[in-house]
MIMARNU-136116 format. One record per residue (C-alpha): x negated, y, z; chain. Coordinates in nm, 2 decimals. Layout:
<nodes>
xx:yy:zz:cadena
X:Y:Z:A
...
</nodes>
This chain:
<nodes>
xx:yy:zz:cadena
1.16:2.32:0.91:A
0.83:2.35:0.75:A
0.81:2.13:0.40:A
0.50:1.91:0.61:A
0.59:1.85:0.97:A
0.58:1.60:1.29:A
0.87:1.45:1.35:A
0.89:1.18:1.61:A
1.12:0.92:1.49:A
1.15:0.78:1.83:A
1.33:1.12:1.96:A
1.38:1.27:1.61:A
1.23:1.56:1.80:A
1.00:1.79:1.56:A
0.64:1.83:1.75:A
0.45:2.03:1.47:A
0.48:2.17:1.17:A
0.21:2.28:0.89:A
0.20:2.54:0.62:A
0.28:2.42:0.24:A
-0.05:2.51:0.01:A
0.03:2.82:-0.18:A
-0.04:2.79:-0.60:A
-0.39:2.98:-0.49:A
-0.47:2.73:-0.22:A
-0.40:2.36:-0.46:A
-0.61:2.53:-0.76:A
-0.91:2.61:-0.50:A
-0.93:2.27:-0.40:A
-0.94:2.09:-0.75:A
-1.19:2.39:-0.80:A
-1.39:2.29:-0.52:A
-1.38:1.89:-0.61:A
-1.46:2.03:-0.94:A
-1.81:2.17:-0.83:A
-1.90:1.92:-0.59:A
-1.83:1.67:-0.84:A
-2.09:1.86:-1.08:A
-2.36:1.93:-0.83:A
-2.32:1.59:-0.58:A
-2.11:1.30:-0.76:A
-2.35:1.29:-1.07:A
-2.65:1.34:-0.89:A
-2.62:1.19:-0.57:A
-2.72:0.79:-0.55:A
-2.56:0.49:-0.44:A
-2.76:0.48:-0.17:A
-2.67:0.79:-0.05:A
-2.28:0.80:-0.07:A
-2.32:0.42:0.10:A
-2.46:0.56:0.39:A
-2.20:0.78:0.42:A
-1.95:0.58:0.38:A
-2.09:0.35:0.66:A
-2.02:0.69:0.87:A
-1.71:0.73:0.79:A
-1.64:0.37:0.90:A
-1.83:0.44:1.26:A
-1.62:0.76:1.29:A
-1.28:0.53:1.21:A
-1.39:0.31:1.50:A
-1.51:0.60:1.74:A
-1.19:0.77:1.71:A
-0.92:0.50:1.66:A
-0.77:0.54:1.97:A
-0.71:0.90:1.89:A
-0.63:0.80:1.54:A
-0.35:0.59:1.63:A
-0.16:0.80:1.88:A
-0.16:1.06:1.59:A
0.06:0.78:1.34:A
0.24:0.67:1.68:A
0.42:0.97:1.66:A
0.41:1.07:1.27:A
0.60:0.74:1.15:A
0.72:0.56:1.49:A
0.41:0.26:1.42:A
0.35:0.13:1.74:A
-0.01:0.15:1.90:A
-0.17:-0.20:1.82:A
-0.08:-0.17:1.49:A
-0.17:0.16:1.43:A
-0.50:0.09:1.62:A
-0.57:-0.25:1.39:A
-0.48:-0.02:1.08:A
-0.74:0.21:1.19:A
-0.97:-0.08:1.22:A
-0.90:-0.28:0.92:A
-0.99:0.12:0.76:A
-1.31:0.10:0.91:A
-1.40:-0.23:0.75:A
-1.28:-0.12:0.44:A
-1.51:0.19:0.40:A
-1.83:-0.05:0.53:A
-1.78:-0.26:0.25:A
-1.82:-0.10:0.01:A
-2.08:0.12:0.20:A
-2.26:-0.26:0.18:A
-2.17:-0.35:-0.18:A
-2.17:0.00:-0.33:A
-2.52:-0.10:-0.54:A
-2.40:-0.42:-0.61:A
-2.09:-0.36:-0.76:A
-2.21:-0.05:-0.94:A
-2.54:-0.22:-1.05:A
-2.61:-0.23:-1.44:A
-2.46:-0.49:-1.61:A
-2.71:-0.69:-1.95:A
-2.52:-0.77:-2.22:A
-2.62:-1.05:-2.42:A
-2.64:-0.94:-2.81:A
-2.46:-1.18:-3.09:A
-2.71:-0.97:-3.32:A
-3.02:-0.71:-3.40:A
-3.32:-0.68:-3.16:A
-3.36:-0.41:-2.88:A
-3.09:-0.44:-2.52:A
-2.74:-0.34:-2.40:A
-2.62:-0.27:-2.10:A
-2.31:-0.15:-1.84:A
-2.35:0.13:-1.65:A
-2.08:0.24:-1.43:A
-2.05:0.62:-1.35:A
-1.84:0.81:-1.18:A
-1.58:0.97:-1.42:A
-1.49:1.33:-1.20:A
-1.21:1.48:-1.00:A
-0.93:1.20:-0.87:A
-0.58:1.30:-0.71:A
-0.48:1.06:-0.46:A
-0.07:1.09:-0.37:A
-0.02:0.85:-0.09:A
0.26:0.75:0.16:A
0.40:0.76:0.50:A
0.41:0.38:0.61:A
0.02:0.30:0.62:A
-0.11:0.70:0.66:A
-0.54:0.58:0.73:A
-0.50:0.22:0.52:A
-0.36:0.36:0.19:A
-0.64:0.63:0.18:A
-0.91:0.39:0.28:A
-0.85:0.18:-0.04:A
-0.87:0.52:-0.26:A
-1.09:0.72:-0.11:A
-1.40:0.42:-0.04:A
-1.45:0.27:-0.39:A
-1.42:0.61:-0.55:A
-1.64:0.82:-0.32:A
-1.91:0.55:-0.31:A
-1.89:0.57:-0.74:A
-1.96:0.93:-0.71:A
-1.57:1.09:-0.81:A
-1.45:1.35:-0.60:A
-1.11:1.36:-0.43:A
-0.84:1.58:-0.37:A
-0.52:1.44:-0.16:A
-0.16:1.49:-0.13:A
-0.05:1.31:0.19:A
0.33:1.26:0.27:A
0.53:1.49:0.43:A
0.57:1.36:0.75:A
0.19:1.27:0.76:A
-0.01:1.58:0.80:A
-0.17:1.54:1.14:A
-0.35:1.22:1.01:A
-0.43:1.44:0.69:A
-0.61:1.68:0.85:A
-0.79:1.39:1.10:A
-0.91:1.21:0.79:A
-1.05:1.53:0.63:A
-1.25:1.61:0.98:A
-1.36:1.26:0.99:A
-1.53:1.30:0.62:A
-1.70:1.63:0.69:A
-1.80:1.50:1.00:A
-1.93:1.19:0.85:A
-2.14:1.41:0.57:A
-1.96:1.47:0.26:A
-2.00:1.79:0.17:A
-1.76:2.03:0.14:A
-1.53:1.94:-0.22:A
-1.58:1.58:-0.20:A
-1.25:1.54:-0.01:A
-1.02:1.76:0.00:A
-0.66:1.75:0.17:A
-0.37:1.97:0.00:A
0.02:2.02:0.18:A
0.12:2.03:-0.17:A
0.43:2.07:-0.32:A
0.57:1.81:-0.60:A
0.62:2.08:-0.80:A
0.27:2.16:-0.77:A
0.15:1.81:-0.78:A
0.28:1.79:-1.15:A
0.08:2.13:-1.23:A
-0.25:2.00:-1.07:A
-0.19:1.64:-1.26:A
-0.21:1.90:-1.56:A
-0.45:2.04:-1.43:A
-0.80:1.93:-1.70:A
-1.03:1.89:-1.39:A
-0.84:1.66:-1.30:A
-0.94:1.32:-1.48:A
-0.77:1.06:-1.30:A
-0.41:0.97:-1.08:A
-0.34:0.67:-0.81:A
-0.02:0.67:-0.64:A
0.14:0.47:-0.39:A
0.53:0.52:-0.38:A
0.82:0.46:-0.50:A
0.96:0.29:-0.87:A
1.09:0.70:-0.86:A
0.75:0.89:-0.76:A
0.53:0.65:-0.93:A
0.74:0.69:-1.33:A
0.76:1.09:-1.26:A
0.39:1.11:-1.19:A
0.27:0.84:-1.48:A
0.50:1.02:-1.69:A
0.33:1.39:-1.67:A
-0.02:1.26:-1.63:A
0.06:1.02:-1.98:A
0.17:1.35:-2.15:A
-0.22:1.47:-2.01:A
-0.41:1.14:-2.11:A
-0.48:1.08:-1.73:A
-0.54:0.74:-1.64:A
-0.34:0.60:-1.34:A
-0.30:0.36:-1.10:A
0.08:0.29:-0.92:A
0.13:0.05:-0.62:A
0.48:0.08:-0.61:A
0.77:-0.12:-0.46:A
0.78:-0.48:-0.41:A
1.07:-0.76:-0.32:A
0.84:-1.01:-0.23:A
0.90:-1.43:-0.24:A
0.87:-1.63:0.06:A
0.90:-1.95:-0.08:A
0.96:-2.27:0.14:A
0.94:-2.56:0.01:A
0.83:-2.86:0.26:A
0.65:-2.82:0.59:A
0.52:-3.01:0.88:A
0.60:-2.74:1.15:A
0.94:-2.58:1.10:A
0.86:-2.38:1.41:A
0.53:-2.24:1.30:A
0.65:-2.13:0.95:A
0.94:-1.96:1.09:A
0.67:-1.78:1.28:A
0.50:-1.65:0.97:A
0.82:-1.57:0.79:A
0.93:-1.35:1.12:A
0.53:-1.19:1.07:A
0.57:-1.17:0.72:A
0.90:-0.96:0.70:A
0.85:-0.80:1.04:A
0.49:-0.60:1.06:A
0.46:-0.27:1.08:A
0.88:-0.29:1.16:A
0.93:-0.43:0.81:A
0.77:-0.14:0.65:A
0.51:-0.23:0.41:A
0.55:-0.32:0.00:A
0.43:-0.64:0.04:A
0.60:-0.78:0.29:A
0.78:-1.12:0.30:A
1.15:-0.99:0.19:A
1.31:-1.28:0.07:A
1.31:-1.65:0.20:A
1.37:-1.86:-0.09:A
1.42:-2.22:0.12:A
1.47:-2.58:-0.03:A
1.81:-2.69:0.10:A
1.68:-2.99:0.28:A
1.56:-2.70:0.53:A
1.80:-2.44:0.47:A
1.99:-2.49:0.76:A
1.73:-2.54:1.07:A
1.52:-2.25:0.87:A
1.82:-1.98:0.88:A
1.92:-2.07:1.28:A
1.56:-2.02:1.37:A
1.47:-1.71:1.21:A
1.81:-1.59:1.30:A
1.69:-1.64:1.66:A
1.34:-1.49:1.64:A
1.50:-1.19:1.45:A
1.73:-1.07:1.65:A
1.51:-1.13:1.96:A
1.25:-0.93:1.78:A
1.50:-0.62:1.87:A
1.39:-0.61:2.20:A
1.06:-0.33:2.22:A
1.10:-0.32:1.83:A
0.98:0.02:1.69:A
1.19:0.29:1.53:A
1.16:0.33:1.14:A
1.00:0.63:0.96:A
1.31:0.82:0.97:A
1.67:0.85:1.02:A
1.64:0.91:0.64:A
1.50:0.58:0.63:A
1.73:0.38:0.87:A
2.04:0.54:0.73:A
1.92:0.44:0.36:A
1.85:0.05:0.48:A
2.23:0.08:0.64:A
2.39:0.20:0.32:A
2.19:-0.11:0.16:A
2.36:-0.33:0.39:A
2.65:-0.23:0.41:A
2.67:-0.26:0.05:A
2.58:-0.61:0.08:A
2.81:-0.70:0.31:A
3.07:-0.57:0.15:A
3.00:-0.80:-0.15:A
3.04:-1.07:0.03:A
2.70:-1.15:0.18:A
2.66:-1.25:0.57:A
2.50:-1.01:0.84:A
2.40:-1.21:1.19:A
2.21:-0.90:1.41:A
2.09:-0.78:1.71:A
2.36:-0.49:1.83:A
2.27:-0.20:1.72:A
2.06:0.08:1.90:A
2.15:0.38:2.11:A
2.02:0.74:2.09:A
1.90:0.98:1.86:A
1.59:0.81:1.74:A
1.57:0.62:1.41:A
1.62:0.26:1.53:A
1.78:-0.02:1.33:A
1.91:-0.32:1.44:A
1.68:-0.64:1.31:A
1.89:-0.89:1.15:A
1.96:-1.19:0.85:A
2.13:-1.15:0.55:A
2.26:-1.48:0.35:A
2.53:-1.52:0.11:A
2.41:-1.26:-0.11:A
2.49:-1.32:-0.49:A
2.33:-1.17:-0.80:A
2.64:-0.93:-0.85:A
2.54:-0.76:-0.55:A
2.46:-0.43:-0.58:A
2.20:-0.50:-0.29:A
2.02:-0.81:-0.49:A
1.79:-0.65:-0.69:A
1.71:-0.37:-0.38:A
1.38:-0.37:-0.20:A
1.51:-0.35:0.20:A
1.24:-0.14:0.37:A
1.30:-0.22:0.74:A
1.36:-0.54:0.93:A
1.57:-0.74:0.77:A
1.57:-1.06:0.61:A
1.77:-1.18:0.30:A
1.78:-1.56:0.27:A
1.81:-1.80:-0.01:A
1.94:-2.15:-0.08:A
1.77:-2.36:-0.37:A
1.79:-2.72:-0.46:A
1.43:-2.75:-0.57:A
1.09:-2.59:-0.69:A
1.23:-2.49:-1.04:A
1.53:-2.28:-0.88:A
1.26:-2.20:-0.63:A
1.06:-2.04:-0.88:A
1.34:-1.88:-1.09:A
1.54:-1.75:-0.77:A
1.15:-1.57:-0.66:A
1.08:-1.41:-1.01:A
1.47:-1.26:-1.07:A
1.36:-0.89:-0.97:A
1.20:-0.60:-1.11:A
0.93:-0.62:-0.88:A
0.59:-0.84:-0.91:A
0.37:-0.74:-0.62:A
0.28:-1.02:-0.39:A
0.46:-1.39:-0.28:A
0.41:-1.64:-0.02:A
0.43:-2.03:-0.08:A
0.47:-2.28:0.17:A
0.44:-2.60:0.10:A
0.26:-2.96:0.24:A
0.17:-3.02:-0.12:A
-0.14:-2.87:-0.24:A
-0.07:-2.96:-0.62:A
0.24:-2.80:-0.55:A
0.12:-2.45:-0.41:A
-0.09:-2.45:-0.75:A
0.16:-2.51:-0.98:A
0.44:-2.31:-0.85:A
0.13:-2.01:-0.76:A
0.09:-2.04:-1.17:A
0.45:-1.97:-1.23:A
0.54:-1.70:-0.96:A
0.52:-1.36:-1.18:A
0.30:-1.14:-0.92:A
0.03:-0.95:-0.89:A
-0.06:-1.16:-0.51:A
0.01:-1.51:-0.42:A
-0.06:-1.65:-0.09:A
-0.03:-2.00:0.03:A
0.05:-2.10:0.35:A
-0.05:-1.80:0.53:A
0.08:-1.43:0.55:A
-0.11:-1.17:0.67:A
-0.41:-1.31:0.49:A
-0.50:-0.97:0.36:A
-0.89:-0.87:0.32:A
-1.08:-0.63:0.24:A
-1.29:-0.82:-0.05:A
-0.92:-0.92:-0.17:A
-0.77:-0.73:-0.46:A
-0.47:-0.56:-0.44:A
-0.21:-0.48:-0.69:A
0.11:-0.56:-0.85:A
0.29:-0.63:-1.23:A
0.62:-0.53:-1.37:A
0.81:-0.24:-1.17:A
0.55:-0.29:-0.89:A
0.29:-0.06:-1.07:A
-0.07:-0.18:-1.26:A
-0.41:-0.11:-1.13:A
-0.62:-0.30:-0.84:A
-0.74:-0.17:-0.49:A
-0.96:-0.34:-0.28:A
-1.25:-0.58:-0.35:A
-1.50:-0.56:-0.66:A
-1.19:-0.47:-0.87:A
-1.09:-0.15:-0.68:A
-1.46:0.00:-0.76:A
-1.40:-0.10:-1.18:A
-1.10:0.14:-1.19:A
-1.16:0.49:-1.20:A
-1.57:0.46:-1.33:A
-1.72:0.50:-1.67:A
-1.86:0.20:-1.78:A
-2.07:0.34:-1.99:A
-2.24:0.13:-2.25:A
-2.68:0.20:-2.35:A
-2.78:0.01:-2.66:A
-3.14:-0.02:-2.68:A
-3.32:-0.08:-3.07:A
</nodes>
């Protein structure tokens, strides 16, 4: 089977496959991203790539229906959620189509001393390579490619393997929308030739979104090149409980949290951190909603995938912890049984594990302190969730909680003027928002005598 290929993880049945870029084929696209940056990025305006982008968000809403059946069958996500990620794309790419001028706008700077002016301006700073992932295939693009083609950089993207319909869909949906030909540019690149085009001097700047694995080999090669990068890795993230009003309604969120897009997303809720006083009544309901949640639930990515999240299990079992499920699935597709893990102690080899799929792991604590120490004992610092009556409380523990994200009371609270980003082994850089235009730009600075 070809290196970039359909496979349906709900049959495991392969329904196309595409060619791997030859050497000749990766060095014409940075060549061509290369020129357009030259001739369009650095003299096209603002105005200009906005009105583009505002396109490109129309052609996301014209085509989402189409768009989503496309990741349906690429990574198993089912329909409304593939259709919402398509639209939540298409207000990603208007806003900054709306803010473009603003948020690229020169910035005064007030001198301390000497007469004359000095000022900010952000330009574009050339070719970027964009390595994105399987579990959000329009989303992840979105918050690359909009900041960075309304500053004026060109783009050249690697899409993962199993993603190369929606590869090619995205690419249409630029040209269609107006960029010309260079400004994005889709390769079905090799790794091997990934680390030769992060070499590669055209190429000024890297973002990835991966694993703790992809995401050191890749800032690894492009440190040895003096590339700047931005990783969104992994993330174990904190859903702390700490008092509520409606046991029933957080329970909700927490299934939401950990559940969306089949449990499948870096920043999802992964472990419930829960005061003892609701311990109990917490684990029997989510229990319940869990395993109920089997019934229609979507396959994973891949048997790769589901087999991986089993061998995690398993090994946490086997250390001692607790697994209540739903029975397992039937057939050849890459289903996995939703469940709850407790019991499951810092010698296990699972602990310190992110658990990409659809199940929980559950913590007792006696109070906010152990709260607090028991969410910020991993590697990871992407995002957390807080729940708590006590709005002095949600600030103080927020303060503590060593992330990159902190929510309160609310999951799902995502946004496109939000940043998003991550500390630790979770990666460095922001997406989204103001922030996500500030990364990959010159700011250059014009002093005036």
């Amino acid at each position: 089977m070809s290196l970039y290929a359909v496979v349906d993880p709900a049959t495991g049945d392969v329904v196309a496959e595409y060619p791997t870029a030859t050497d000749e084929e990766v060095t014409a696209a940075i060549d061509s991203a290369y020129s357009t940056y030259q001739s369009w990025g650095r003299t096209s305006t603002v105005a200009q790539r906005a009105a583009l982008l505002s396109k490109v968000a129309q052609l996301h809403e014209e085509r989402k229906d189409e768009l989503a059946k496309i990741i349906n069958r690429e990574m198993g996500k089912p329909i409304d959620q593939s259709v919402g990620e398509v639209e939540f794309c298409a207000a990603i790419y208007q806003y900054y189509a709306d803010n473009a001028e603003k948020f690229l706008a020169d910035e005064s700077i007030e001198l301390v001393d000497g007469e004359g002016s000095a000022f900010i301006r952000r330009e574009p700073v050339g070719v970027l390579l964009g390595i994105m992932p399987w579990n959000y295939p329009y989303y992840q693009i979105a918050r690359f490619a909009g900041p960075n083609l309304g500053i004026g950089n060109t783009i050249v993207l690697k899409h993962a393997p199993q993603c190369p319909e929606s590869a090619a869909a995205l690419q249409k949906i630029f040209l269609d929308a107006g960029f010309p030909e260079g400004a994005y540019v889709n390769i079905y690149a090799t790794n091997e030739q990934i680390a030769d085009a992060i070499a590669n001097p055209k190429i000024q700047g890297v973002s990835l979104t991966g694993s703790e694995r992809a995401g050191a080999a890749v800032a690894e090669i492009a440190g040895r090149n003096l590339k700047k990068v931005v990783l969104e890795l992994g993330g174990s993230d904190p859903f702390i409980l700490l008092s509520t009003d409606d046991l029933d309604a957080t329970v909700e969120a927490a299934v939401a949290g950990r559940m969306e897009n089949t449990g499948q997303a870096c920043n999802a809720a992964k472990r419930f951190i829960v005061v003892e006083d609701l311990y109990d009544d917490f684990v029997a309901k989510l229990t319940e909603k869990i395993e109920a949640s089997a019934e229609g639930l979507a396959p994973l990515s891949s048997k790769a995938a589901a087999t991986r999240l089993a061998e995690q299990v398993d090994s946490a079992v086997s250390s001692g912890a607790n697994l209540d499920a739903a029975p397992a699935a039937d057939g050849p597709g890459a289903f996995f049984a939703p469940g709850v893990l407790t019991g499951v102690t810092s010698d296990s080899p699972s602990y310190y594990d992110e658990l990409f799929g659809p199940v929980a792991t559950v913590y007792k604590v006696a109070d906010e302190a152990e709260a607090v120490k028991q969410a910020n004992d991993t590697p990871f610092g992407l995002g957390s969730y807080v729940f708590t009556t006590d709005p002095d409380q949600a600030l103080r523990v927020a303060k503590q909680i060593e992330a990159g994200m902190v929510f309160v009371n609310a999951v799902g609270a995502e946004g496109v003027e939000l940043p998003f980003g991550g500390i630790k082994r979770s990666g460095f850089g922001r997406e989204l928002g103001r922030f996500g235009m500030d990364e990959f730009v010159n700011k250059k600075m014009i002093r005036i005598s």
